[in-house]
N, C-alpha and C positions, 0 to 999 in steps of 0.2 A: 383158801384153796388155790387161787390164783397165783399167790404170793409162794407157794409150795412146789408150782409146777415153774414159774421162775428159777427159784433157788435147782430145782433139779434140772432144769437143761443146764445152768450155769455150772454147777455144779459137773453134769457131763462133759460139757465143753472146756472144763480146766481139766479133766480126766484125759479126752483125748487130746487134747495140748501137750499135756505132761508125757503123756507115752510118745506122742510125736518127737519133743523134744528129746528124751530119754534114746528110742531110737538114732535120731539126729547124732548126738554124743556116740553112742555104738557103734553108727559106723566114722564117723571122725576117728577113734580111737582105731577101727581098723584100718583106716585107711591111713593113719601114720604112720603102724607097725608095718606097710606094706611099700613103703616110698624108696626107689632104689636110692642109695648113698650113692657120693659121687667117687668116681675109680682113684684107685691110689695114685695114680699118675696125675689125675686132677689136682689131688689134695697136695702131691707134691711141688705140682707149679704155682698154685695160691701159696704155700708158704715161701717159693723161691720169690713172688711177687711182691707178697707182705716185707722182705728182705730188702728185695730193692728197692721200693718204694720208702723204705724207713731210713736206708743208703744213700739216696738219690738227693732228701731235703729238699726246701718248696722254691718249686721253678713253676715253669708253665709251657704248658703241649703245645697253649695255641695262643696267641694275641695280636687281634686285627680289628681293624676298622672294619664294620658291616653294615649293608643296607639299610638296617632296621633292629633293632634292640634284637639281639639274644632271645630264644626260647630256651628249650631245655636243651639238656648237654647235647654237643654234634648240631644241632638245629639252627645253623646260621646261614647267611650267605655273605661271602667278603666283599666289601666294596671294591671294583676294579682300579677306584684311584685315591689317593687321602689328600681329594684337592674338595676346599668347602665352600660356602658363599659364609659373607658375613654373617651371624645369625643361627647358620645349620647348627641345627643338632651333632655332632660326633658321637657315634655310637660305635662301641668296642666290647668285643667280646673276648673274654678269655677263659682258660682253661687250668685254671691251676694243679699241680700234681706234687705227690712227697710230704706234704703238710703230715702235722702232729697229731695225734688223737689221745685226750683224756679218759681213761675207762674206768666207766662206778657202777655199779650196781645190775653191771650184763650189759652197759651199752658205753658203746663208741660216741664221746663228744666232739666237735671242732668247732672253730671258732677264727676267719680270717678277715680282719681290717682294710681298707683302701684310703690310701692316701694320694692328693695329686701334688703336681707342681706344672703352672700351663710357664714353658722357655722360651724367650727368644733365643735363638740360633748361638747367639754372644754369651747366653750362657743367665742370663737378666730374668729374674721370677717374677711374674705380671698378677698371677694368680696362685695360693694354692690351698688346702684344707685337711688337715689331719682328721683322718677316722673318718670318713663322710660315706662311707658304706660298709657294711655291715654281714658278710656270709656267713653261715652256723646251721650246725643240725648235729641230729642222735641219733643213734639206732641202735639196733642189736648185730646190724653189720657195719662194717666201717665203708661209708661211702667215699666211693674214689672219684666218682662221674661229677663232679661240681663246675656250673656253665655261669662264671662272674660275667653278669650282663652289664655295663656303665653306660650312662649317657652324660654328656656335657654338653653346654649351651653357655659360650660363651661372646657376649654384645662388645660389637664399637673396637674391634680388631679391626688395624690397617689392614692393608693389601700384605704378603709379605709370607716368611717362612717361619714357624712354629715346632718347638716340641712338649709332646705331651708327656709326662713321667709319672708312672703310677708305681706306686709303691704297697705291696702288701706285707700285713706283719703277722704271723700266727700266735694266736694265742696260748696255743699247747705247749709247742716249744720255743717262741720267743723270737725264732728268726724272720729274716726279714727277703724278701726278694722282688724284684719289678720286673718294668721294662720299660721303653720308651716307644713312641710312634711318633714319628714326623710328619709332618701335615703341612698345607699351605692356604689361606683364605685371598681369594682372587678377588678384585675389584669388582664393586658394584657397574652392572651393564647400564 
């Protein structure tokens, strides 16, 4: 008998679960048949965007040295100078824009490499490292908002003037684009 009245609350409790759930779905479905679309004018500046963006090829909105690694995209604060102690961290934030997008199966692929090379001024490579960071993602929309956060940490530089050269390569379409930041590490006090 115990074992009876068990199986029937459990039994009731999959019943209203199921109808909760079932309703759940009911209005999901209404409430998708009810979602405004966005105005034709909208729809016409996302495709003149998707154009230029495709026109444009991979550059970058923004590249600077910042106080503190990169959060998400827009979420930085620039360093007010690119002068380091031996040792610092250099942290760079950028923005890449124009990149390629692979499309399978309803979604948007990318996929962008970093490369560096640390210069002296004369042009002399001290350091540098192909593919040493790695950005990528998918969706079912094409992300534009990508915040390539870097840090380097480079030991036992003189006093003296530096450039940094980053290099990225897209996977989609194969190109390649940088930039460089000049920097200086001032003598130990």
């Amino acid at each position: 008998m115990l074992t009876g009245r068990c199986l029937t609350r459990r039994t009731a409790a999959v019943l209203v679960l199921a109808t909760g759930l079932f309703a759940g779905f009911s209005s999901a479905t209404a409430f998708s048949e009810t979602v405004s679309a966005p105005s034709e004018a909208f729809n016409e500046a996302l495709a003149a965007y998707d154009a230029a963006w495709e026109a444009n090829g991979l550059a970058f909105a923004v590249a600077t040295f910042t106080e503190e690694g990169g959060g998400a995209y827009g979420q930085y604060t620039p360093r007010s100078d690119s002068v380091f102690q031996n040792d610092e961290v250099l942290s760079i934030y950028a923005e890449p824009i124009g990149y390629a997008y692979n499309e399978a199966d309803g979604q948007y692929e990318f996929e962008l490499t970093a490369s560096y090379r640390l210069l002296t001024l004369s042009g002399q490579v001290l350091a540098e490292q192909d593919n040493f960071a790695v950005f990528a993602g998918k969706g079912r929309s094409k992300q534009r908002e990508l915040a390539a956060a870097l840090s380097f940490q480079f030991s036992g530089l003189p006093a003296g003037d530096y450039e940094l050269e980053t290099l990225f390569t897209d996977g989609a379409s194969g190109k390649e684009a940088g930039f460089t930041l000049p920097f200086r590490i001032t003598a130990p006090n």
